[in-house]
C-alpha positions in Angstrom: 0.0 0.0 0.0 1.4 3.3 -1.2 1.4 6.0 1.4 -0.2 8.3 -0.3 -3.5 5.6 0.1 -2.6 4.6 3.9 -2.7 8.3 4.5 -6.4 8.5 2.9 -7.6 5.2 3.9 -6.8 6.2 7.4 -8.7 9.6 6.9 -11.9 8.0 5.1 -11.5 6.2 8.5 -11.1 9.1 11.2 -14.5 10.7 8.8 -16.3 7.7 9.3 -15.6 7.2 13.1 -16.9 11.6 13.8 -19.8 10.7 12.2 -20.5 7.9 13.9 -19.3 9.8 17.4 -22.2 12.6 16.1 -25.1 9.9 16.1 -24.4 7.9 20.0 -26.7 9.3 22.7 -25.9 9.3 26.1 -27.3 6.0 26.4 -25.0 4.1 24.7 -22.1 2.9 26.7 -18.9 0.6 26.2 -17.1 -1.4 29.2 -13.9 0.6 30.2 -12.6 -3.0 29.2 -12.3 -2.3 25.9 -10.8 1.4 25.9 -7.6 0.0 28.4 -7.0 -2.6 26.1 -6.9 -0.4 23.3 -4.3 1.7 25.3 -2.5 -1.8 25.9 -2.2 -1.9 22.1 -0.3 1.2 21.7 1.6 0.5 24.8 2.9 -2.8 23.2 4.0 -1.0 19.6 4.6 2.7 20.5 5.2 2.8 24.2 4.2 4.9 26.9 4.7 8.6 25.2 2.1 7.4 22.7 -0.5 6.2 25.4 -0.3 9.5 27.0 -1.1 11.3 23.8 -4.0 9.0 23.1 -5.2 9.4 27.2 -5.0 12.8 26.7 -8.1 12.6 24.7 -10.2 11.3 27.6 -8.7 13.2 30.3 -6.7 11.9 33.2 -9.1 9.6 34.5 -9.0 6.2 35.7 -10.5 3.4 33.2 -12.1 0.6 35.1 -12.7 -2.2 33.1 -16.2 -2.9 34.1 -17.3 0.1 34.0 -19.4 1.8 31.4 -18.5 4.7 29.7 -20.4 6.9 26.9 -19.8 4.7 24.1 -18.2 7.7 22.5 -14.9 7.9 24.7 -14.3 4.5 23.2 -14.8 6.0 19.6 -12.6 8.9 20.4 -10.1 6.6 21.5 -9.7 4.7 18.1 -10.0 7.8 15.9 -6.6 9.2 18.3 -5.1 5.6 18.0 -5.8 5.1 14.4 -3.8 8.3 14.1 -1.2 7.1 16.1 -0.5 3.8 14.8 -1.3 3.2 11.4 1.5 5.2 9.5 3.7 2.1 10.9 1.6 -0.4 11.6 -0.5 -1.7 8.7 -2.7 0.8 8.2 -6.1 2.5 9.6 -7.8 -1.2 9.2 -5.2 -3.7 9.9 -4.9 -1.2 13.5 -8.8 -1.6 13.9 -8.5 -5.5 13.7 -6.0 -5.3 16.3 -7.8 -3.3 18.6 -10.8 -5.8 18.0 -8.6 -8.5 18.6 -6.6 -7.6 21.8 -10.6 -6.4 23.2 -11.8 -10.3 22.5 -8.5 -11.4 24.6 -9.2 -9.4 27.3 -13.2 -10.2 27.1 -12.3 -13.9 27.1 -10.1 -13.9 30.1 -12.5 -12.2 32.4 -15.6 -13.9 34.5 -17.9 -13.2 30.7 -15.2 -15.3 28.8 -15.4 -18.0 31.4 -18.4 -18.4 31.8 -18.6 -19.4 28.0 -15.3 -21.5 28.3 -17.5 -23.5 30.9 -20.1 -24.7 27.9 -18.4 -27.7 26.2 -18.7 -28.3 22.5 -17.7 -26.4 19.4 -21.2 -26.8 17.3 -23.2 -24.5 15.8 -25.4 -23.9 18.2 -23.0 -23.4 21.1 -20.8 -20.7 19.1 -23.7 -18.8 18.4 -25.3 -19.0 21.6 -22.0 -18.1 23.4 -21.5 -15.1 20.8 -25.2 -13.4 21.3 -24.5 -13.9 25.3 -21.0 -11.9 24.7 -22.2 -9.4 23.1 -25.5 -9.3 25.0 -23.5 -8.5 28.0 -20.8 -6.0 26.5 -23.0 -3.8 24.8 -26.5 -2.0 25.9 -27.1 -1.0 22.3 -28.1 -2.2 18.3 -29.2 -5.0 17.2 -27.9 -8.7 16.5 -29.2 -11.8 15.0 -27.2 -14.4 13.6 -28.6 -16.8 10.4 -27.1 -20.2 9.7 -25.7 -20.8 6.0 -24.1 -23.9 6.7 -23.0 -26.6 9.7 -20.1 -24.2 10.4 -20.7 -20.8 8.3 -22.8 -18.2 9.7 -24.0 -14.6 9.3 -23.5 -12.1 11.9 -25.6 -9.1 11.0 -25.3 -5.9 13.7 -27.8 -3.1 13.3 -27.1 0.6 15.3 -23.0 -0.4 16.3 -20.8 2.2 16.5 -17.7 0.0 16.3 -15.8 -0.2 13.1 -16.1 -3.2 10.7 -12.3 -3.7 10.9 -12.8 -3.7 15.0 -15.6 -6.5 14.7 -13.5 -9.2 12.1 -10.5 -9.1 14.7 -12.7 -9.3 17.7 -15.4 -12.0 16.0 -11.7 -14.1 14.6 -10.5 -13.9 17.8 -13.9 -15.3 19.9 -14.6 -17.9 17.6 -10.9 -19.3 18.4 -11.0 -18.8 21.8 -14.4 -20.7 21.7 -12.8 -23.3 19.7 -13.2 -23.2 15.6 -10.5 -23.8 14.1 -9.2 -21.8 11.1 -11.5 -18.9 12.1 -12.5 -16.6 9.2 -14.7 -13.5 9.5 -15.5 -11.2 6.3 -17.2 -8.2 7.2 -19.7 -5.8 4.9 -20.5 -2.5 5.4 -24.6 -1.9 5.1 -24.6 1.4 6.8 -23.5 4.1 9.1 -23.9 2.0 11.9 -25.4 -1.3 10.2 -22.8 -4.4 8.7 -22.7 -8.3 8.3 -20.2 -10.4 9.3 -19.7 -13.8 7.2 -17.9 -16.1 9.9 -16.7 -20.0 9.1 -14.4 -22.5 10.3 -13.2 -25.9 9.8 -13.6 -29.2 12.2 -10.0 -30.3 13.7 
């Protein structure tokens, strides 16, 4: 990817994240969970000058992880990590993903992720129960509903989310793992603003 196209991918990006920011209400809340581990991910690749620059955007307070914040903090967050990271680091998406991703690790090692580890069995039926109870939990806004296209394919479809597509394939890759499928593979779609579907599959051991 030429620079010039990192520069305005990330920037189609940072536009699409204000507008999304512009449409929240003060209803809409994220766990504090997924802002620190979003500061853990800069932390890892840029060190600790770069999470003070992205921190500066929600003040000097204290994240708790189970704690809900206004759902925009955590957009305001990726829009200042986007622009920190993805000049070296893969670019506005491939940073999205990994914020998605290192999110799912930290949801997965807390009491929500253990609970699910708890339910034995990799089917259908468990993966999509266990992934409607995560997000069910994690998130007090949108819609989800999840069709069947196949023993081990599915469609994920999320109406009113104001997380990124990028964020969702890294987080949904890294659940479906962690629940047990093997050779995880999410494709997401953009259907709106706020609306997108999520193609997931994976193979038997």
């Amino acid at each position: 990817m030429s620079t010039s196209r990192g520069s305005t991918l990330q920037t189609d990006w940072v536009r699409t994240l204000e507008q999304v920011m512009g449409l929240a209400t003060s209803l809409d809340t994220a766990r504090g969970l997924f802002l620190n581990r979003a500061l853990e991910v800069v932390r890892t690749l840029e060190g600790e000058a770069a999470v003070a620059r992205c921190q500066a955007e929600l003040g000097q307070q204290r994240i708790m992880d189970f704690v809900n914040y206004p759902v925009t903090h955590l957009v305001r967050l990726m829009i200042a990590v986007v622009k920190e990271l993805s000049t070296r680091h893969g670019g506005a998406e491939q940073v999205l993903r990994m914020l998605g991703q290192k999110a799912a690790v930290g949801l997965m090692s807390s009491s929500v992720g253990n609970a699910m580890h708890t339910k034995t069995g990799t089917g259908a039926e468990h993966i999509a129960a266990s992934m409607q109870a995560i997000y069910k939990v994690t998130a007090n806004y949108g819609e989800r509903s999840v069709e069947w296209l196949g023993p081990r394919h599915g469609r994920l479809t999320m109406r009113r989310s104001f997380l990124p597509m990028p964020y969702h394939e890294g987080a949904m890759v890294e659940v479906l793992t962690q629940l047990g499928a093997q050779k995880a593979r999410v494709q997401g779609h953009v259907l709106g603003l706020l609306d997108s579907e999520y193609d997931f599959s994976w193979e038997t051991p």
